[in-house]
Each structure stands twice: as C-alpha cells, then as structure tokens.
C-alpha positions in Angstrom: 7.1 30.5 -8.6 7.2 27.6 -10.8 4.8 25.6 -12.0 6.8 22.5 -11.3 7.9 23.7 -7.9 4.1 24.0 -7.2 3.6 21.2 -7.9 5.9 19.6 -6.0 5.1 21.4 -3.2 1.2 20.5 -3.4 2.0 17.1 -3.8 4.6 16.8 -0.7 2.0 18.7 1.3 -0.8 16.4 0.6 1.2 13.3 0.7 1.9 14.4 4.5 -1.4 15.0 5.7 -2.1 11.6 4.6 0.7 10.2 6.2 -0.8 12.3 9.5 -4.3 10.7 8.6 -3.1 7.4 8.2 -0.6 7.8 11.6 -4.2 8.5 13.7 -6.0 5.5 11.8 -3.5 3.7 13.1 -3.3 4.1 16.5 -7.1 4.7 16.9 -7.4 0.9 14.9 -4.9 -0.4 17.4 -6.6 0.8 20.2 -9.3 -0.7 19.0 -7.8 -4.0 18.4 -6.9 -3.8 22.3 -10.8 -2.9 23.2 -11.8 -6.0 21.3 -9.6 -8.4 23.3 -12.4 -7.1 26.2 -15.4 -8.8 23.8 -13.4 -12.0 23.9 -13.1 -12.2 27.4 -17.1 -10.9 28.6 -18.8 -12.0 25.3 -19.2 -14.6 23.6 -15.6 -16.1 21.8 -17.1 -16.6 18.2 -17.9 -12.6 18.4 -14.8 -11.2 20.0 -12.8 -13.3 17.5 -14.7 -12.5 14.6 -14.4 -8.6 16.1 -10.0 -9.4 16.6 -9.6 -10.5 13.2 -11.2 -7.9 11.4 -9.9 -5.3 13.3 -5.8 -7.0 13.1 -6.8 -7.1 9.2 -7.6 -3.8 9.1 -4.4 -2.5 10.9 -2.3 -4.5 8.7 -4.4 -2.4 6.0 -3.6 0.5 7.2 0.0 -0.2 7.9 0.3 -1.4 4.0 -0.7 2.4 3.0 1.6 4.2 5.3 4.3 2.7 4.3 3.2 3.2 0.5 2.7 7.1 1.2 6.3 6.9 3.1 7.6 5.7 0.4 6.5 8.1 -1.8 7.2 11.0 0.4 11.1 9.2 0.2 11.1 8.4 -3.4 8.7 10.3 -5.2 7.1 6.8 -6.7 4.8 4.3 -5.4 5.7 1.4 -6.2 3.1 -1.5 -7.3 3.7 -4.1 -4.6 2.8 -1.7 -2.2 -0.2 -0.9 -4.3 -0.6 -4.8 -4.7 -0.2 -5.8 -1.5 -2.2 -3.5 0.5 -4.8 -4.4 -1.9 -4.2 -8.3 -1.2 -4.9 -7.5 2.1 -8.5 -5.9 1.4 -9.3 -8.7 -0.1 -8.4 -11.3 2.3 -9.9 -9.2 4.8 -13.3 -9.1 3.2 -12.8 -13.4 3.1 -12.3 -13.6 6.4 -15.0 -11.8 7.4 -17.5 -13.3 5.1 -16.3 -16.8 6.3 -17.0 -15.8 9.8 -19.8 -13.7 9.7 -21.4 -16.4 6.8 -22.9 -13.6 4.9 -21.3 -14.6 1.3 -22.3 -17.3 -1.0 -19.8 -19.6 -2.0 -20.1 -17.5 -5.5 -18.7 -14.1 -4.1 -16.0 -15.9 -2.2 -14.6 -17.7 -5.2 -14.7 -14.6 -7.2 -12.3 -12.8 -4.4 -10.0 -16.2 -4.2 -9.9 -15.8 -8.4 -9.0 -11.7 -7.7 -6.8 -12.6 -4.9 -5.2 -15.0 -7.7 -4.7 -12.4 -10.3 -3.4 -9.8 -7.5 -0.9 -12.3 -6.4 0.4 -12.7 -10.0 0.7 -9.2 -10.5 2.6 -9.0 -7.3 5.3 -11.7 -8.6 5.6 -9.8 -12.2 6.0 -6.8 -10.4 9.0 -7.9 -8.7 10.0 -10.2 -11.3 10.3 -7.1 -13.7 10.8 -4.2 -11.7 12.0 -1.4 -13.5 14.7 -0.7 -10.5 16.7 -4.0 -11.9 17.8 -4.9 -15.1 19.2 -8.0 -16.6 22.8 -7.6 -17.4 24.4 -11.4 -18.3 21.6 -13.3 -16.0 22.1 -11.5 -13.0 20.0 -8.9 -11.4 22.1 -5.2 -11.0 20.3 -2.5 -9.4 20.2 0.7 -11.4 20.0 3.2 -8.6 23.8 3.8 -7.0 23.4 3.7 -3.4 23.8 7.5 -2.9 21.0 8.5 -5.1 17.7 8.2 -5.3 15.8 6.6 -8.6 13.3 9.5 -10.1 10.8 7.7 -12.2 7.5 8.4 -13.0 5.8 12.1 -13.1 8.5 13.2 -11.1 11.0 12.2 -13.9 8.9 13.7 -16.5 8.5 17.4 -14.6 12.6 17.3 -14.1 12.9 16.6 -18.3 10.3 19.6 -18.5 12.1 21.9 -16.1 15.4 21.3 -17.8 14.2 22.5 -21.6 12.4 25.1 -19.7 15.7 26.4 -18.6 17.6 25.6 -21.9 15.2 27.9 -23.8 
C-alpha cells in the first residue's frame, strides 16, 4: 500500500470518529440545554439563566467544529474562519460566564475583549484574502470550477509527491 494512501486513509478515518464524537456532544449538550430550562422554572432565574446561556454557548461551540471537521472530511482543508470562528465563540463564552457568575476581574475580561478583537480581524483578513478568490480587474473570481473540488494544503502537497513518485 502507499504511503500516501495511508495516509489518507488514517486521516479520513480519524476525521470521522470525530465527526461521530462531536455528533454525540451534540445531542447530549442539547439535551442538556432542554434539562436546564427545568432550573429556570424550580430554581432560582439568575441560576437557570446563567446555566441556559452557557450551555446554548457551548452547543453553538460544538456546532462550529462539526461543521469544521465536515468540511474537511468534504474538502480535505479546514478553512480558518471555521478555525476563527469557533474560536470567537470560546471566547465569548468564557465572557459571558465570567459576567454572570462575577468571577473575573475587569483585567481578564478586557484581555478576552482585546483577543476577541484580534480574532475578529483575523476573521475579516481571512475572508478578505482567501486563497479560494483572486483579484482579476477588481472583481472577486472564484478559482475552483463548480464541478471540482479545490485541493490545497497537505493534501495538495501528497498529490505533487505521488505524481513524481509515479514519473520515476
């Protein structure tokens, strides 16, 4: 077998367990969003909404990474507003719950609003020069045609490999 077909193979596998992973995270994280709405109703509402929010958050968390890991399972490439924004939502999460729960100085919250700052600048580059456009007379023009797929990244580089491989 190949070494590049291995690989390929090892990757696809593990790339699919996570996607299995991240499918149970899911639903266990929005049946517990659903057991929370109980706390709001027989607790107290400052806890039961501190417990909703944190658990929405993290869904939407988790929902960020599954589709990153789908999209590299369709692609082969992740893509760095996925990256970005699943990381954008870490970080508001961890605001929001230091505001509610009142554990964070005003210190540590800044520093998160200056990294959610930088992370949202990063996002608009990303888009703004994403290697799947190019600038052709002012207008953006898609590389890709619509029947194939864009190889970039490691996978690009194995195909290069594989085809002097098979030239020599």
């Amino acid at each position: 077998m190949d070494s590049i077909k291995l690989f390929k193979k090892v990757t696809d596998s593990i790339s699919i367990i996570f996607l299995y992973i991240l499918l149970l995270a899911l639903i266990m994280g929005m049946v517990k969003t659903l057991l929370d709405i109980r706390l709001i109703i027989f607790e107290s509402l400052e806890s039961g909404f501190n417990h909703m929010v944190t658990s929405v958050l993290t869904v939407f968390i988790v929902i960020d990474l599954f589709k990153a890991f789908v999209d590299y399972q369709e692609n082969d490439r992740i893509r760095l507003t996925d990256i970005t924004d699943a990381t954008i939502f870490i970080v508001l999460r961890e605001i929001a719950v230091g505001l509610y729960s009142q554990e964070f100085g005003y210190e540590f919250i800044l520093s998160l609003a200056a990294l959610l700052f930088v992370l949202s600048i990063m996002r608009v580059l990303a888009i703004k020069y994403s290697p799947a456009k190019s600038r052709v007379s002012g207008a953006d023009t898609t590389i890709q045609s619509e029947g194939q797929t864009a190889k970039q990244g490691a996978s690009a580089v194995l195909d290069k490999c594989k085809a002097v491989s098979e030239s020599n």
